[in-house]
C-alpha positions, 0 to 999 in steps of 0.5 A: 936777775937772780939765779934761784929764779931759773926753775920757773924759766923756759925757753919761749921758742920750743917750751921745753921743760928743761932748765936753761943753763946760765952762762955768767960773765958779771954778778953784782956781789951786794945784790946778787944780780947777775948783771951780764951772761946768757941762758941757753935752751939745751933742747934747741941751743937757742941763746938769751942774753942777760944785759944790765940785769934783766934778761931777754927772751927775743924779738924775732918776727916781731910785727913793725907795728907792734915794733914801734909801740914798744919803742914808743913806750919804752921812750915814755918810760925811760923819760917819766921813771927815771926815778919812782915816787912810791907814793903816786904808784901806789895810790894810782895801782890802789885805783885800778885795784879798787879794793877788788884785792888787798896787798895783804892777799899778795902774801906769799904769793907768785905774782907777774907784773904784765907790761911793767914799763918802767917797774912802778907798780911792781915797785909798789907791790913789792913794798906793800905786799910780802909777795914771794916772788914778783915777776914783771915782764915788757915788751920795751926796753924800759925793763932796762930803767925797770931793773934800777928802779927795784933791783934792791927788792930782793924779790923783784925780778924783771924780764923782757919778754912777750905777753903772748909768748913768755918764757914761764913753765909749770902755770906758776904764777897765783895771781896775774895783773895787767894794768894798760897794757892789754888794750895795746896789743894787736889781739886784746882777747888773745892777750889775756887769754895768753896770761891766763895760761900761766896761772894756777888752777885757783889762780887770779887775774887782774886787767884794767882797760880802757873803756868803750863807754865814758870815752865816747868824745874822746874815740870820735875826736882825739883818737883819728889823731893819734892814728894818723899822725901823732903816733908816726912822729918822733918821741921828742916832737910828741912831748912838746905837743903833750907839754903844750896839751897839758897845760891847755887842759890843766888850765881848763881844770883848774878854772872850770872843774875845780869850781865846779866841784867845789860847789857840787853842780851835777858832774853830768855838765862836764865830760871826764869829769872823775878822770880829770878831779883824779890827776888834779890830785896826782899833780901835773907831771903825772897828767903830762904823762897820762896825754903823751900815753894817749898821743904815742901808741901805734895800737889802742882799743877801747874795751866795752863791758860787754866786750870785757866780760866776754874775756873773763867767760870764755877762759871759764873765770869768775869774774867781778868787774867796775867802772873807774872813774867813769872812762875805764874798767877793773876786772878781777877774775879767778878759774871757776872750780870743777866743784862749783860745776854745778852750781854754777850752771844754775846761777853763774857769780860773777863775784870774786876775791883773793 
């Protein structure tokens, strides 16, 4: 972590406005990380190391379910970005953005990555956009493989934090993304309400989630799995079964749906079919990826519009939502002003831009 980023930091526990104190005991001279050293809250005395670069604010009373999602998670990320292809991050993050923003709207903004993984999206924003600071915060300890990944942007900061409790002050962020994350939280609606805290007044936000509609087949059959068994069993046994998933369903794509969309037949034949043409594009590991995300998590919701909406209007936003390949939904919203007021009560937009 960089020091200069103290000012937006606040302890998790008391809120209190007053600036942490650093204690440093390593700084990486090139870079001008402060790789090992601890923040104290001078108002309760509380302490959060700084470990490897990223620092930690607290997992107490964390809930065991909760617990074990982001260990899942964490185990996801560190085996799948170890390294990062900015490419497939980008067109992928380019997908749940779908020209809703641009990274040129990032410019000079404050950012915060909700649920950073392993950092690939932060990477990618970082390297398109002229973002003045981009905070990326998660739960896990693939924060850890997040810092290698973008510690050589010097305007990437990683935390390990909650969603529902993070240690910012002052509502500094203008613009707030969480790409599927939300819908793995014991409360969905109170997680992004939570993010929503931490924005400016003409702040905006940005959340993909996993839909009700399109994913009917999916939440019938697959889903009962997953709670029962498969997010209960060990990391290492998980990846083997989505290993051998994987290579049944890319075999299917590759002798059916290709073909299939080669010579246009109507694509309501098939299931997920927009969703499968998607990763054929992306490759292999990065669908392999996407089955064993399916298989490991404790918690998942799928969101219907109706659902998603409700999110965006009860915290008073604007909001303009899509459907993503044909299982999912993208939703942009921003605070609706004291101003419109009135024009909003007689015809609400659900329009929005940066």
């Amino acid at each position: 972590m960089k020091e200069r980023i103290i000012k937006y930091l606040c302890c998790p526990k008391c809120k209190s406005d007053n600036d942490l104190k650093l204690q440093t005991a390593d700084v990486d001279k090139v870079t001008n990380h402060i790789i090992e050293g601890s923040l104290i809250c001078p108002s309760c005395n509380i302490q959060y190391p700084i470990k490897n670069g990223v620092p930690f604010f607290g997992l107490d009373n964390i809930d065991p379910t909760v617990d074990l999602n982001r260990k899942n998670f964490a185990d996801e990320w560190l085996y799948f970005t170890s390294e990062i292809d900015h490419e497939l991050a980008k067109d992928e993050l380019d997908s749940y953005f779908q020209n809703l923003i641009t990274y040129e709207d990032l410019r000079d903004k404050m950012v915060l990555d909700a649920g950073c993984g392993g950092g690939r999206f932060c990477h990618a924003v970082a390297q398109e956009s002229k973002a003045k600071e981009i905070f990326a915060v998660d739960l896990s300890n693939a924060t850890l493989s997040a810092f290698k990944n973008t510690k050589h942007f010097d305007n990437v900061n990683i935390i390990q934090g909650d969603i529902m409790n993070l240690p910012f002050k002052n509502k500094p962020f203008d613009f707030i993304y969480s790409v599927g994350v939300i819908h793995h939280l014991p409360d969905p609606k109170a997680g992004f309400t939570s993010l929503t805290k931490h924005l400016k007044k003409d702040g905006k936000i940005l959340a993909w989630v996993y839909g009700k509609e399109g994913n009917a087949l999916y939440i019938y059959l697959a889903d009962p799995i997953r709670k029962l068994i498969t997010s209960k069993l060990p990391f290492s046994i998980n990846l083997i079964l989505s290993f051998l998933i994987t290579c049944v369903l890319w075999a299917i794509i590759w002798i059916i749906y290709i073909p299939k969309n080669k010579f246009k037949i109507s694509n309501k034949i098939l299931p997920f079919n927009e969703y499968f043409i998607f990763f054929k594009k992306r490759g292999f590991r990065e669908f392999w990826r996407t089955v064993i995300d399916k298989m490991i998590p404790t918690i998942s919701y799928y969101i219907s519009k109706d659902e998603f909406t409700d999110w965006f209007t009860s915290n008073n936003l604007n909001h303009n939502i899509l459907f993503r390949n044909e299982h999912s939904w993208s939703g942009l919203g921003e605070f609706v002003q004291k101003s419109n007021t009135k024009e909003n009560k007689t015809e609400k937009s659900d329009a929005c831009c940066l």
